[in-house]
N, C-alpha and C positions, 0 to 999 in steps of 0.2 A: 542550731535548729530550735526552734519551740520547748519549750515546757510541754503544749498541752496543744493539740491540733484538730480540729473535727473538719473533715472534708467533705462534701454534697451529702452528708447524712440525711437517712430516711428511716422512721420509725414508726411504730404505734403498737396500738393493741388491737386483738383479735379480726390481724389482715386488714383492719383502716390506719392507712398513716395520719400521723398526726403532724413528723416533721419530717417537712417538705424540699431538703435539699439546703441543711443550716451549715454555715461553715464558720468556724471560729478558731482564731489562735490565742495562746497566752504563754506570757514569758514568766520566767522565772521571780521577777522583782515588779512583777504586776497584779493589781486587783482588778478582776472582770467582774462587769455586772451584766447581767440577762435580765431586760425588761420590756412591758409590754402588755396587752389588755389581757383579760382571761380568755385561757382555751387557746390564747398564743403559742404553746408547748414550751414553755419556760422549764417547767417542772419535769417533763418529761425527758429534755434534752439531756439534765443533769442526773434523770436515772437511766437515761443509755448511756451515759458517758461513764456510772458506775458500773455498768452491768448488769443492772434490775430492768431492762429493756430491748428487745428484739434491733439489732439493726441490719435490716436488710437489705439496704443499699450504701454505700459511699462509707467509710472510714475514722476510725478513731484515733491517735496516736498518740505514747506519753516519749517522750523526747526522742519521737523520729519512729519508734516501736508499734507494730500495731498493735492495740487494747481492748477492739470492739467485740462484745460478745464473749469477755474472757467473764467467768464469773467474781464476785465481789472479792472476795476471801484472796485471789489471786492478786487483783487488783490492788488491795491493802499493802501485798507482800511487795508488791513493784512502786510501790511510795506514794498514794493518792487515799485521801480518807475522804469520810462524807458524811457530813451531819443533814436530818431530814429533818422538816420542818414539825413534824407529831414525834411521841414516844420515841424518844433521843436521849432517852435516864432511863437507871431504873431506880423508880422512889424510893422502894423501900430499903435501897443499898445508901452508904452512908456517902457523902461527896467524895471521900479519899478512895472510899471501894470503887466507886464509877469511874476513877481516873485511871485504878489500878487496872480494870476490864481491858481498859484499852488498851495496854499494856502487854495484851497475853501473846504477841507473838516477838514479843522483843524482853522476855523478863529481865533480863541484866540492866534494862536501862528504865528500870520502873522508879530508882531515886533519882535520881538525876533531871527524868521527866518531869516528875512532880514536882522539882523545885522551881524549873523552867515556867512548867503550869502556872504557879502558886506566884510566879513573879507578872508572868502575863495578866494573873484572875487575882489579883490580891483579894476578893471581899472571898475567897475560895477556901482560902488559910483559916481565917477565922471559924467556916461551917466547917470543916474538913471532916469531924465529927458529925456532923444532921445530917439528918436523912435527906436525900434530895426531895423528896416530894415536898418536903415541909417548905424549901425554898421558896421565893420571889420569881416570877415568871423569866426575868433579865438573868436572874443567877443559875435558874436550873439549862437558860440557855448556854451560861458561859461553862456549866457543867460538862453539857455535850461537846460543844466545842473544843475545853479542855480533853477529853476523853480523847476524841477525834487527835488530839495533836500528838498525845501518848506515845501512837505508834511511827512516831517524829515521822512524816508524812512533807512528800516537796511540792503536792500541789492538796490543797481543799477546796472539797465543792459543797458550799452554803444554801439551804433550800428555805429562803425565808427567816433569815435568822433574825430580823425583829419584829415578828406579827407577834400582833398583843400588845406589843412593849410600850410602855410610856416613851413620850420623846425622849424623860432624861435617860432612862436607859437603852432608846435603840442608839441618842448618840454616845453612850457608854461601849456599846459593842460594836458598833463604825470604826470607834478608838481603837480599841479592843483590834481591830482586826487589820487595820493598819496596821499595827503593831506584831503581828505575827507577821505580817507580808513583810517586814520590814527583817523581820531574821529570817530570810530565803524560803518562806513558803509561799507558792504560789496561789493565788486565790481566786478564787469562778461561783460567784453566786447569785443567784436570783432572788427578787427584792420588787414588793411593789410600791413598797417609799421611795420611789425612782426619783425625785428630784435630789432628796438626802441620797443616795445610792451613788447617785453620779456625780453626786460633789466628791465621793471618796476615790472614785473609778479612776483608773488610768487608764481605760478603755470599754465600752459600752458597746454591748449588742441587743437591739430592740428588734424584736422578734412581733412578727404578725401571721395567723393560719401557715404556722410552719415554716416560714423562711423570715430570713434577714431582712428587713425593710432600713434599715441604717447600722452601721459598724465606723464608728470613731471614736475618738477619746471623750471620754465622760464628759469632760469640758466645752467640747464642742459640740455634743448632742446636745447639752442645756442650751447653749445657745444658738441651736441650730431653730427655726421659725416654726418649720413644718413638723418636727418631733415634739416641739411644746406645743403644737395646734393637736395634734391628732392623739397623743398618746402622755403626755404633763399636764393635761388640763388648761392649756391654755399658758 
């Protein structure tokens, strides 16, 4: 069965849906990306799918289980973390504290984690000591990330993880997140550097007013006509 399953979901806020009947799967040794213009509900699909969102029609599931509507804390425990695209640190803790937070429901495996971390983040080792805040935009993301994987987690769901970023660092964390998908964490995130995104993707959901408008492999969205006419710029 799936890693990670959303069926005819419908959601939003205050009684307006926003998503319109999205349905996505992801495997275990897979990178999803969610892309698509603004007000698509990219961002949103991935806070119902955390639990920071109402879903009141159609289903969520983490390997066959249903998940929707369970709250986050819950969600954590049953192996899914989520890094948000805002205040995803906290500055004034030092990089090793931030990694340690994440930590807090698995403490036995807070060394172990961190060397894991520290081999995925190497420029991580070096700050381990500074403050997050003082970091580089690329590093305080690979912060949260790092944090996020702490509580060794089989699927993560990415919300923008390289707005801001210089090229050399978003392809620093492109890398970077192969590289976790690559030791069996499953990956689902949204991204509006969509061309770079779906060069990495092993499967691509472009999202438009709520539903799916194309679901394939990364590689064939790029080179699909009418997804670089309408939504790659050409």
């Amino acid at each position: 069965m799936p890693l990670l399953e959303a069926r005819d979901v419908h959601g939003g806020y205050g009684g307006m849906n926003i998503l319109n009947g999205i349905n996505m799967t992801l495997e275990a040794d897979e990178v999803g990306v969610i892309v698509g213009p603004n007000g698509a509900g990219k961002s949103t699909m991935l806070k119902a799918i955390f639990g920071l969102l109402l879903v009141n029609q159609g289903e969520i599931l983490l390997r066959g289980e249903p998940i929707h509507n369970l709250p986050p804390n819950k969600l954590v425990q049953k192996g899914m973390g989520f890094v948000p695209q805002e205040n995803n640190i906290f500055p004034s803790m030092t990089v090793k504290e931030n990694l340690e937070m994440g930590a807090f429901l698995k403490p036995n495996s807070v060394k172990p984690m961190l060397k894991q971390v520290y081999e995925a983040f190497p420029p991580l080792y070096d700050k381990r000591h500074q403050r997050a805040g003082e970091l580089s935009g690329g590093q305080r993301q690979m912060v949260a990330m790092g944090r996020a994987l702490m509580a060794e987690p089989s699927v993560l769901l990415l919300d923008e993880p390289t707005a801001g970023l210089s090229p050399l660092y978003m392809n620093e964390i492109f890398a970077r997140i192969r590289e976790i998908n690559a030791i069996g964490v499953g990956i689902l995130m949204v991204e509006q550097n969509a061309k770079q995104a779906l060069a990495i993707a092993d499967k691509g959901f472009v999202l438009a007013a709520g539903q799916n408008r194309f679901t394939d492999t990364g590689a064939s969205l790029l080179a699909n006509p009418d997804v670089a006419k309408s939504f790659l710029g050409g």
